[in-house]
N, C-alpha and C positions, 0 to 999 in steps of 0.2 A: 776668097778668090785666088789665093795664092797656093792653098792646098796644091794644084795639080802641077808647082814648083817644087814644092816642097820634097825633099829626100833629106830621112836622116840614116845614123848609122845603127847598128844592131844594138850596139851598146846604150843610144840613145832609146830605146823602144820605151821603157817605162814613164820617162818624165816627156815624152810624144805624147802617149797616149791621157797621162792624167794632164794634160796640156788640150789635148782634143775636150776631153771630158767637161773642164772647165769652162768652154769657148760653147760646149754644145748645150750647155746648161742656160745659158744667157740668151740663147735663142729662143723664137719663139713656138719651137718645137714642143711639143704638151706629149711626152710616155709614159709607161711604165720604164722604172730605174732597167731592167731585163733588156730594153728593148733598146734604149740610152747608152746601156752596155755594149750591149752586139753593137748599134754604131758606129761607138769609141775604135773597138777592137775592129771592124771592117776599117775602119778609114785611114789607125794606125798600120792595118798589115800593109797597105797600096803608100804609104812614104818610108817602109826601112828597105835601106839599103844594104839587103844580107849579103850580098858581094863583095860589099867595101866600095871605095873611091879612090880612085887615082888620081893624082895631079899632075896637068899637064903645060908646061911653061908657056905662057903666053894666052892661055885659052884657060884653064883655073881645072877645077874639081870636072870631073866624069866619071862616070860607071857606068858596068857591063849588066845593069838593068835593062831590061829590053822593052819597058813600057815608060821608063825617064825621057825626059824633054835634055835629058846629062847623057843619054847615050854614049859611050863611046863612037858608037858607027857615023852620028849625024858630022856634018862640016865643020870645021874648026872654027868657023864664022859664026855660024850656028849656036854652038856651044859658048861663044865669045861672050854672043850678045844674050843668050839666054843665064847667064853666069854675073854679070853685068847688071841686068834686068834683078837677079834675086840680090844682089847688092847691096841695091840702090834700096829694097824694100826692107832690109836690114840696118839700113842706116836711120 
């Protein structure tokens, strides 16, 4: 559920993706490993953040991802509570 929160950074890519890998194995998803693969790697390309992150005082991490809910361009509110929100699901 949290995926379409989810942004890491470029350097994270590897242990995202065998992170996905693990998570998609326990479902009750029935593949071929090929097909398990390609999922892994589609779902890791849509959370790295190849642009990086910016932090911004008072409003936390953004990026100049253009399909992030971390937008830079959204409202500083916005970004407050959607920053807030990923948190609280890390706590």
């Amino acid at each position: 559920m949290l995926l379409p929160l989810t942004l890491g950074d470029i350097s994270e890519q590897e242990d995202i993706r065998s992170e996905i890998a693990v998570h998609l194995a326990k479902t009750s998803i029935k593949a071929e490993n090929l097909i398990m693969d390609d999922i892994a790697n589609f779902l890791t390309s849509h959370v790295i953040a190849d642009q990086g992150f910016e932090y911004r005082e008072g409003v936390g991490f953004v990026t100049h991802r253009n399909h992030s809910e971390r937008n830079h361009m959204h409202s500083e509110e916005d970004l407050r509570i959607i920053n807030d929100i990923i948190g609280l699901a890390v706590k």
